[in-house]
C-alpha positions as CSV (number, residue, x, y, z in Angstrom):
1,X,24.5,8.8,56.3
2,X,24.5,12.5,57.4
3,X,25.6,15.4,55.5
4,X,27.7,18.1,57.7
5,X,26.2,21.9,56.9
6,X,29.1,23.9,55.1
7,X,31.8,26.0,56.9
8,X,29.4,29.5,56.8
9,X,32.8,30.8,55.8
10,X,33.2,31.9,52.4
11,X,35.6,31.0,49.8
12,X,36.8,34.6,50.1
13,X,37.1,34.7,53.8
14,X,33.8,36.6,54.4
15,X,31.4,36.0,56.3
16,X,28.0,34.1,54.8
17,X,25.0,36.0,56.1
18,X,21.0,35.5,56.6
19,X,19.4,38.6,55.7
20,X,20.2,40.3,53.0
21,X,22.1,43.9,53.3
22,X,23.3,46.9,50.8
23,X,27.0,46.8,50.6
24,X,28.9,50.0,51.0
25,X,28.7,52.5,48.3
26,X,26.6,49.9,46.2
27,X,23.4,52.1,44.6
28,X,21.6,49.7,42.6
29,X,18.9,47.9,44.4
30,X,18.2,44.0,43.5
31,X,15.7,43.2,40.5
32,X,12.4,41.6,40.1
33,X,12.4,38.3,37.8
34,X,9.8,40.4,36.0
35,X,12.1,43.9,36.1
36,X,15.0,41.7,34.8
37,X,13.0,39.7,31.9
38,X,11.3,42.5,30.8
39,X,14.9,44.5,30.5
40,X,16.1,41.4,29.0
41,X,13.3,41.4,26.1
42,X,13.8,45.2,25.2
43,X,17.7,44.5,24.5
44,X,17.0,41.2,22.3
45,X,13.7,43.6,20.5
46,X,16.3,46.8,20.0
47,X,19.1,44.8,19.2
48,X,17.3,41.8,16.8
49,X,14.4,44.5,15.3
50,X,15.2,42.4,11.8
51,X,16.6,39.6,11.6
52,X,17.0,37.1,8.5
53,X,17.0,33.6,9.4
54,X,18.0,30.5,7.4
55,X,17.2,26.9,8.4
56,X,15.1,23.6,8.5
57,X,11.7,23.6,10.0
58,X,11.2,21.2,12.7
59,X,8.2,20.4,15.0
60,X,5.9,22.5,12.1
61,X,2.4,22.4,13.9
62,X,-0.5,25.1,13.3
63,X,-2.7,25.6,16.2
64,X,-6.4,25.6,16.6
65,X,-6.4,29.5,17.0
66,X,-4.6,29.7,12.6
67,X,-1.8,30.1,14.5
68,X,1.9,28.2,13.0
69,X,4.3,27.4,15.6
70,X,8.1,25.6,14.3
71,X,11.7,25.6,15.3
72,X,14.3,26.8,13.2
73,X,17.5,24.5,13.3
74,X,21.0,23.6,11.7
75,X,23.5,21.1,12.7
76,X,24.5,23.1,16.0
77,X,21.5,25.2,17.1
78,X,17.8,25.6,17.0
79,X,15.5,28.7,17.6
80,X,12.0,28.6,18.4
81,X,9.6,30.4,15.7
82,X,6.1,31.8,15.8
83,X,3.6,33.1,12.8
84,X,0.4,34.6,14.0
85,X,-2.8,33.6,12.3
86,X,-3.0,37.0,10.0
87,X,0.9,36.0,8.3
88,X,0.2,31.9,8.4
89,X,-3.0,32.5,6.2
90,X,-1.0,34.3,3.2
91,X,1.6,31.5,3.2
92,X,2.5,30.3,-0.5
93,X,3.2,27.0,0.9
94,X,2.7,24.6,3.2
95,X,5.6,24.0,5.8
96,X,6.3,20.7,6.9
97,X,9.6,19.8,8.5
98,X,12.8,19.4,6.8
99,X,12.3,22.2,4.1
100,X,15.1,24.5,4.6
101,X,13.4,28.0,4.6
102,X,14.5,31.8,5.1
103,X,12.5,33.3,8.2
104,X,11.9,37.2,8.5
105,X,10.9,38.9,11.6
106,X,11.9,40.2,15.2
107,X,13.5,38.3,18.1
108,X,11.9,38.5,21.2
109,X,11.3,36.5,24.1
110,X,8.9,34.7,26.2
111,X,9.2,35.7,29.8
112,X,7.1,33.0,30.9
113,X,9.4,30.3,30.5
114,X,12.8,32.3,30.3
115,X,13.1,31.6,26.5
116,X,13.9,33.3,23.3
117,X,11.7,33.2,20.2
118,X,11.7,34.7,16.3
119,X,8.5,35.8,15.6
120,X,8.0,35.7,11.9
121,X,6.5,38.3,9.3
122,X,7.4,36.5,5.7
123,X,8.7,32.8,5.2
124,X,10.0,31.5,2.1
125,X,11.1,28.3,1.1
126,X,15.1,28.6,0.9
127,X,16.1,27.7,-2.8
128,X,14.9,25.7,-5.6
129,X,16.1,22.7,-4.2
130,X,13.8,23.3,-1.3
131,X,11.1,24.0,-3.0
132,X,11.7,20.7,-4.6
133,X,12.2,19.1,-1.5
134,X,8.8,20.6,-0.8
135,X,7.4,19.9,-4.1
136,X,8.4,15.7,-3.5
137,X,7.0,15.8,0.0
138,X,3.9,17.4,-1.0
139,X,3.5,15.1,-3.8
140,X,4.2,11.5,-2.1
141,X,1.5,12.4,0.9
142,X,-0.7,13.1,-2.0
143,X,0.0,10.1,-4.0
144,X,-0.4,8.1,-1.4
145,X,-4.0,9.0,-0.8
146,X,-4.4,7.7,-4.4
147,X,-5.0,11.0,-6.3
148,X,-2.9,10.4,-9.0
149,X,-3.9,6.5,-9.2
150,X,-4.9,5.8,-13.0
151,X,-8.4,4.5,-12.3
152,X,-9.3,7.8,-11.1
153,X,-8.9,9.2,-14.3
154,X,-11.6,10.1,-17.0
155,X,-12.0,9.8,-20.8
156,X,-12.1,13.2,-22.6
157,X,-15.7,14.0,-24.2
158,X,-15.0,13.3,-28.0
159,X,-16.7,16.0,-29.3
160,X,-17.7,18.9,-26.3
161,X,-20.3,21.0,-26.7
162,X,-18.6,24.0,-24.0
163,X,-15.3,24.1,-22.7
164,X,-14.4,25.7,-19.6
165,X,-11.2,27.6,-19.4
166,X,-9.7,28.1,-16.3
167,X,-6.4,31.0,-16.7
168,X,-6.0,34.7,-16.9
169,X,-8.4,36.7,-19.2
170,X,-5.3,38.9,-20.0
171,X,-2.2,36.6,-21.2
172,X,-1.0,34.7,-24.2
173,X,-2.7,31.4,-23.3
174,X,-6.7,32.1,-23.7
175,X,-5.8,33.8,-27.3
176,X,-3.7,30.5,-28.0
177,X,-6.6,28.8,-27.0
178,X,-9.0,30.3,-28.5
179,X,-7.3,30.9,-32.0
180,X,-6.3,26.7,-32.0
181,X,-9.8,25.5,-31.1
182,X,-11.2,27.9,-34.0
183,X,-9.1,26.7,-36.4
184,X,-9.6,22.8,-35.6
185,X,-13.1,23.0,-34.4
186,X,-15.6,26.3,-33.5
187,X,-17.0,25.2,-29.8
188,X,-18.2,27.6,-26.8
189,X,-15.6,28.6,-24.4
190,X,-16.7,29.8,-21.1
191,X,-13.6,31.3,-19.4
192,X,-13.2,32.0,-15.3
193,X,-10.5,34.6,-15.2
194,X,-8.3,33.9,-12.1
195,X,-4.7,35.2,-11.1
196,X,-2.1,32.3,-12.8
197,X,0.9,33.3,-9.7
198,X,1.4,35.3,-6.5
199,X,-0.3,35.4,-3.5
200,X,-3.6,34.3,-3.6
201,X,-3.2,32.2,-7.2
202,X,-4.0,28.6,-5.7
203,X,-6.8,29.9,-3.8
204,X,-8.5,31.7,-7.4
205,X,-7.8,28.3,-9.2
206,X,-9.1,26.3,-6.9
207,X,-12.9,28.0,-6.6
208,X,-12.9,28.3,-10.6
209,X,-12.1,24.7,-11.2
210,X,-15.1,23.9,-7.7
211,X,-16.9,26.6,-9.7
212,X,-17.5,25.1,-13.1
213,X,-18.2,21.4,-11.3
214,X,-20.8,23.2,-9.4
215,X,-23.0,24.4,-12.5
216,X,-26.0,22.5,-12.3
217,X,-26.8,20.9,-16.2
218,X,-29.8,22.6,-17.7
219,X,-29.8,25.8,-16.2
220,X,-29.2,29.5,-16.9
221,X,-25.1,28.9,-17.3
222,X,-23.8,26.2,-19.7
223,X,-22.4,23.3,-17.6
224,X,-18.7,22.6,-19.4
225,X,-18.3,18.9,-20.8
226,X,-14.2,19.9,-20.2
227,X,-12.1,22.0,-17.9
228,X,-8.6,23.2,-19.4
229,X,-6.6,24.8,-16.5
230,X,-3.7,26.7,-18.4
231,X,-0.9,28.9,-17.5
232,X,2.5,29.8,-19.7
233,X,5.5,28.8,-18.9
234,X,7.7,30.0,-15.7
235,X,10.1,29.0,-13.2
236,X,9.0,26.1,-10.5
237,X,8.5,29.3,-8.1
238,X,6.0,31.1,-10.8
239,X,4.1,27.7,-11.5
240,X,3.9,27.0,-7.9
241,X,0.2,27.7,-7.3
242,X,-0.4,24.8,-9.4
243,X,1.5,22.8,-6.8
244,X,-0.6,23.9,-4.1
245,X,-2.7,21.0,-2.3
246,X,-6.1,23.6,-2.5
247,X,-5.7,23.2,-6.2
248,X,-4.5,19.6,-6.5
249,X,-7.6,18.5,-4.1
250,X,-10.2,20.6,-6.3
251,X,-9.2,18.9,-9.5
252,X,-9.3,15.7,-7.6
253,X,-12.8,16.6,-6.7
254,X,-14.3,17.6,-10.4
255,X,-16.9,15.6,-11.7
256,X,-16.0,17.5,-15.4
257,X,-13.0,15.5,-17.6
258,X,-9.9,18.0,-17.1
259,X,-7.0,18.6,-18.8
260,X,-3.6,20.3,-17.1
261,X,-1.5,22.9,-19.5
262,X,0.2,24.2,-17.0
263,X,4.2,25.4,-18.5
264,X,6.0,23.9,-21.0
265,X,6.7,20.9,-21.6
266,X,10.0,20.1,-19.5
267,X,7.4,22.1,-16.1
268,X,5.8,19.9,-14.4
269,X,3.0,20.2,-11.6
270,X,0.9,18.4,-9.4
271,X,-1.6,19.9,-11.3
272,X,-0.2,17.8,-14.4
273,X,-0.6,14.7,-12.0
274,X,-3.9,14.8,-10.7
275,X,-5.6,16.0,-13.9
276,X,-7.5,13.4,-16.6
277,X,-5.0,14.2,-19.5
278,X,-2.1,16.5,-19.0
279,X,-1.0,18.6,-21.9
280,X,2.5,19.7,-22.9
281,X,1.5,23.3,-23.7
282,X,-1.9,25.7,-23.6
283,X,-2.0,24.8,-27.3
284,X,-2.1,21.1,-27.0
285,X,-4.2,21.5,-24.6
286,X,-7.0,22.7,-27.5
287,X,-6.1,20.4,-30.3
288,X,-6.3,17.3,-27.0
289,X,-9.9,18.9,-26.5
290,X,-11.6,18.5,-30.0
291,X,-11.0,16.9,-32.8
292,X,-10.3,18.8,-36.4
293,X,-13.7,19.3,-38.2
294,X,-12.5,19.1,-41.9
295,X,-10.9,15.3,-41.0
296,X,-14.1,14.3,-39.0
297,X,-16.2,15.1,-42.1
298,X,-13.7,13.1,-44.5
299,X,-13.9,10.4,-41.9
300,X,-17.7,11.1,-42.0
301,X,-18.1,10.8,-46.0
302,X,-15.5,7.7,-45.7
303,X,-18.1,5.8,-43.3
304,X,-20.9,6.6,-45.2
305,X,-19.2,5.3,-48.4
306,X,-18.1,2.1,-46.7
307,X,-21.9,2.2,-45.7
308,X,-23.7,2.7,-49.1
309,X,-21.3,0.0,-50.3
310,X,-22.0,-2.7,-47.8
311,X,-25.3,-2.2,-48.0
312,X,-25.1,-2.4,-51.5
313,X,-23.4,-5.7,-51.8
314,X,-25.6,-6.9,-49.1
315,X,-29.0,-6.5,-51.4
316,X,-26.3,-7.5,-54.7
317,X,-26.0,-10.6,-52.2
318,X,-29.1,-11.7,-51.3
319,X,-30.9,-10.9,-54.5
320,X,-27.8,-13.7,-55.9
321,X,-28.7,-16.3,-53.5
322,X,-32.9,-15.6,-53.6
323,X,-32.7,-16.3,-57.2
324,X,-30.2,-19.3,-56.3
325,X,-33.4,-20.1,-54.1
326,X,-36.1,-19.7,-56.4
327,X,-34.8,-21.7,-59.3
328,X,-35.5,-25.0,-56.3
329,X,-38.2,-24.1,-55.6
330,X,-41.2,-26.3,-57.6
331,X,-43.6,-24.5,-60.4
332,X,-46.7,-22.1,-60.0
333,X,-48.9,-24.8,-61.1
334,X,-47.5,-28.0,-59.3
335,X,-48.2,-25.9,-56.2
336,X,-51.4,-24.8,-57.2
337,X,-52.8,-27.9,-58.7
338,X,-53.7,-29.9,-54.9
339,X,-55.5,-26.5,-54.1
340,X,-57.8,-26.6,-56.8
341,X,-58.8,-29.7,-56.5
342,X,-59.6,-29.6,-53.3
343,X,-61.7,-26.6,-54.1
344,X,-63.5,-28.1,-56.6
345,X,-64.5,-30.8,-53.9
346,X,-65.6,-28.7,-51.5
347,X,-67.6,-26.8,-54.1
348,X,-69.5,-30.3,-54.6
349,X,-69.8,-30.8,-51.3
350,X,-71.4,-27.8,-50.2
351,X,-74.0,-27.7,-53.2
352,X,-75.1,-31.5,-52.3
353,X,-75.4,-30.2,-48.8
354,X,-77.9,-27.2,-49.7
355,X,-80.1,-29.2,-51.9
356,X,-80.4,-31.6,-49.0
357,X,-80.7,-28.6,-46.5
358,X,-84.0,-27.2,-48.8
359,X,-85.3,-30.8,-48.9
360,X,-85.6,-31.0,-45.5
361,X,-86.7,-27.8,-45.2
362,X,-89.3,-27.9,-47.6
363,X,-90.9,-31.3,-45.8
364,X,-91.2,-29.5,-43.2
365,X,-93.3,-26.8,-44.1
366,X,-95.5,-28.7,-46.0
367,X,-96.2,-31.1,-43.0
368,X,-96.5,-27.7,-40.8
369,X,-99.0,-25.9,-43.6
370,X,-101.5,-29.2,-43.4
371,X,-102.9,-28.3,-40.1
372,X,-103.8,-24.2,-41.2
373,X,-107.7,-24.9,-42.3
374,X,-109.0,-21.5,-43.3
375,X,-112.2,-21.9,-41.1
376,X,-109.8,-22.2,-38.1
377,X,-108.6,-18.6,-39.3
378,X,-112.1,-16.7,-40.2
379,X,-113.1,-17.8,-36.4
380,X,-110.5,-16.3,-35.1
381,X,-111.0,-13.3,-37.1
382,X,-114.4,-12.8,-35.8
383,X,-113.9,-13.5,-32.1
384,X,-110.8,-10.6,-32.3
385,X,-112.9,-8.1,-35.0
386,X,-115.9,-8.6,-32.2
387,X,-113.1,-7.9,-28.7
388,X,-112.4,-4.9,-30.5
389,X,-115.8,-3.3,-31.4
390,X,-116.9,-4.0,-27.7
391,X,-113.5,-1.5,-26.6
392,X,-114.6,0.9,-28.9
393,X,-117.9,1.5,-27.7
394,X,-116.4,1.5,-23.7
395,X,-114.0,3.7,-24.9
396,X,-116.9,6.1,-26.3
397,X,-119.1,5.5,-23.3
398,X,-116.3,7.0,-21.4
399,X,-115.9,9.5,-23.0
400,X,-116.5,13.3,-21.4
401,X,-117.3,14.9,-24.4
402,X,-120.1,12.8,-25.5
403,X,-122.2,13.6,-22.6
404,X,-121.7,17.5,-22.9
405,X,-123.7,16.3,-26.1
406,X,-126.5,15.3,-24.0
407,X,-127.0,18.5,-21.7
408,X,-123.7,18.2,-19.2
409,X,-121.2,21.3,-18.5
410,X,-117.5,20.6,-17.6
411,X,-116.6,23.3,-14.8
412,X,-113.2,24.8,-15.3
413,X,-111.4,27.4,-13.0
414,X,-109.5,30.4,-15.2
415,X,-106.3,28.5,-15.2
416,X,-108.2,25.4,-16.5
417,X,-108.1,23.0,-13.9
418,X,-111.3,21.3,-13.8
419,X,-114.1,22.1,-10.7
420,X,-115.5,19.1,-9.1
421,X,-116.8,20.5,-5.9
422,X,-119.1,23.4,-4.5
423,X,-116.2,24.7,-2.0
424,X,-114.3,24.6,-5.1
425,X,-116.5,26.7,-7.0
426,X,-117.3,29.4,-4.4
427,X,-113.1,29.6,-3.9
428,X,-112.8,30.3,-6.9
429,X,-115.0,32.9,-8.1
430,X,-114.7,33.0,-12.0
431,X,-115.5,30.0,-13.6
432,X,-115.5,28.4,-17.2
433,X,-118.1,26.6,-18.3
434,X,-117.5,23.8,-21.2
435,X,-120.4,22.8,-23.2
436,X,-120.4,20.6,-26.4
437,X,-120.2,23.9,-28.8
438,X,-118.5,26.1,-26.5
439,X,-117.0,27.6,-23.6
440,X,-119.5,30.4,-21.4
441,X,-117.8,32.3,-18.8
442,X,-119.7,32.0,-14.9
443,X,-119.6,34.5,-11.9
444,X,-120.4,32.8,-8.9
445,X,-122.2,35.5,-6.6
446,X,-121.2,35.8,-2.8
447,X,-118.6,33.4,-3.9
448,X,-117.1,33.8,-0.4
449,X,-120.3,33.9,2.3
450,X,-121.3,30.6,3.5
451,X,-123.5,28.2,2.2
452,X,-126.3,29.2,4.3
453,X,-126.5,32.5,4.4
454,X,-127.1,32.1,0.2
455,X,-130.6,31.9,-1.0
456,X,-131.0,28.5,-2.6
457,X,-131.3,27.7,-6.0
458,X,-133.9,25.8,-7.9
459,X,-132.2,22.5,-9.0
460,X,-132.4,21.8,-12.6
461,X,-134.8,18.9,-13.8
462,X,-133.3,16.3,-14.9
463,X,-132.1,15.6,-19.1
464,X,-134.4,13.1,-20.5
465,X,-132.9,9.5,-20.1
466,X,-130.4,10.7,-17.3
467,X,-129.7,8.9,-14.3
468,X,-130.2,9.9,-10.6
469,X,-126.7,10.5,-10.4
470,X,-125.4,13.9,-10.0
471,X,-121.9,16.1,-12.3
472,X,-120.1,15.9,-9.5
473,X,-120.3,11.8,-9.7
474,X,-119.3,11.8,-13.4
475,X,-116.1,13.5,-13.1
């Protein structure tokens, strides 16, 4: 099917042309896209400079970059909304869609795709009943996770040892507190100050509460046994940092028992949810933490009564029923009778046995004594008495000192040690000469020229009844 190309006449009964020409007395030239958007952006910025905007969120996302982009809608329109990163950090909340919030900024627009935008300085949640709305969102996602399950929760410490407060050092609540917990029982208090509302509140609660769970036990700080975190009572918008998922996460987190006190006791928080024990006030909080030390003594003295007692009745008791015992039992001397008489056996026994023992005993030595003649013994003394005369005179033969009796010398050197050569002599110069009534000192001349180079000595004669052999033999 073809498609005739319109009559190039106009509606108007001009004529359509192909290049483009200035009309007559027309002195505005034609526009860029970028000329005309630009134009476009500086009416919406001086005309929209401030703007107040009410509506639901819708399509909330934050970006990669902190960045939070949304649209802002009601039941006939819908404006796009952006909130650079340094704004989206010091948000009170977090937007999800459907909370009806008030939006405050500039309009402006966004060339690049020929659309419109609100870009937003301050957002606030529109209302109590959208901070509600908020506050059941918020608290369903995190119930669903299970953070407020039951068997998450733990048993308070009966009796701690430090408690760690977690509130402002400045109001009411620490000097509730701290005035309550003296009065029922005196116990350390270790308090993190932190800002209870405003901007930056969740963020302050949330580090104490990471804080205390982070002390390590046994070191320089006292790790608590229990957290309180407290604030007074407010409106939902002052206890709203309590409501705030950095908060509601770190007490999920805590190793430490923790009680909420957040408000009175119509507020309630997710704080309140997620914590061990939640308390109605600040003040209940303290009396929930310990017990009252006057009625844990009374119970005290009341245990140790019903202890003394039960002991008591126990011995009462058992000295009743050994006595019931004892009067079955048979007599001393029907019990000891058996015994005795088996003694007195044994004692006849063992007497008959060691009279039979020396009998035996005394055969035998008389049978061994027979063969001992005392001849046999005066041989034997001879033959030994004879052995040992003959070692005595060896042993005097040998002797050195009884032949320096019969003319001999023993040669010593002048640190004693005995001579036994001629080299040794000559070497050593000064010698000692040992004789049976003495010592005489000796020089020998030319002790170092040799041997024949000396004129030679006349040998002495020989000691009557010596042998041919010479000192130097004999030692």
């Amino acid at each position: 099917m073809s498609v005739p190309f319109p009559d190039p006449a106009s509606d108007d009964g001009t004529e359509a042309r192909l290049l483009a020409e200035a009309s007559p007395g027309d002195n505005a030239p034609a526009l860029s896209v970028s000329q005309l958007s630009a134009a476009i952006k500086r009416t919406v910025e001086d005309g929209f400079a401030r703007v107040r905007v009410r509506g639901e969120l819708s399509g909330a996302k934050r970006a990669a970059s902190g960045h939070f982009y949304a649209a802002l809608k009601d039941d006939n329109a819908l404006i796009d909304m952006v909130m650079w990163k340094g704004q989206a950090g010091r948000l009170a909340f977090r937007p999800e869609d459907g909370i009806e919030v008030i939006a405050t900024g500039k309009l402006t627009t966004y060339p690049g795709r020929s659309k419109y935008q609100l870009v937003v300085d301050t957002l606030e949640v529109a209302g109590e009943g959208a901070l509600m709305l908020l506050f059941e969102k918020l608290k369903a996602r995190l119930g669903a996770e299970g953070l407020f399950d039951r068997e998450r929760k733990q048993p308070l410490p009966y009796l701690p040892q430090v408690i760690g407060v977690v509130t402002s050092p400045t109001g009411a609540v620490i000097r509730d507190i701290l005035h309550r917990l003296a009065d029922r029982c005196p116990t350390r208090v270790i308090v993190w100050p932190v800002l209870v509302q405003g901007e930056g509140a969740a963020a302050q609660v949330a580090n104490a509460v990471r804080g205390f769970d982070a002390i390590a036990p046994g070191g320089p700080v006292l790790r608590p046994d229990l957290v309180i975190v407290a604030r007074g009572g407010g409106s939902i918008e002052d206890l709203w940092a309590f409501n705030e998922e950095v908060v509601v996460r770190a007490i999920a987190d805590c190793r430490i028992p923790t009680i909420s006190a957040v408000g009175h006791e119509t507020d309630v928080t997710l704080a309140d949810y997620v914590a061990d024990v939640r308390a109605p006030t600040p003040t209940a909080a303290a009396e929930m933490a310990v017990p009252v030390r006057a009625e844990l003594q009374a119970q005290l003295a009341t245990w140790q009564g019903r202890m003394i007692g039960a002991a008591n009745r126990q011995q009462a008791l058992a000295g009743e029923r050994l006595a019931a015992l004892a009067r079955h039992l048979p007599k001393r001397e029907a019990l000891y009778a058996p015994q005795r008489q088996r003694l007195d056996d044994n004692g006849d026994r063992l007497d008959r046995a060691q009279r039979h023992r020396l009998s035996v005993v005394a055969e035998r030595l008389a049978t061994r004594s027979g063969a001992l003649r005392p001849a046999l013994l005066e041989r034997r003394w001879d033959r030994d008495r004879a052995k040992l005369e003959g070692l005595g005179r060896l042993l005097g033969s040998l002797d050195p000192r009884a032949l320096l009796s019969r003319g001999y010398a023993m040669v010593r050197d002048v640190d004693g040690a005995i001579v036994t050569t001629a080299a040794k002599a000559r070497a050593a110069g000064h010698l000692r000469l040992q004789f049976a009534d003495g010592e005489v000192p000796a020089e020998v001349a030319d002790g170092d020229a040799p041997a024949a180079a000396r004129p030679a000595r006349k040998a002495p004669s020989a000691a009557p009844g010596a042998t041919g052999r010479g000192q130097g033999e004999l030692f």
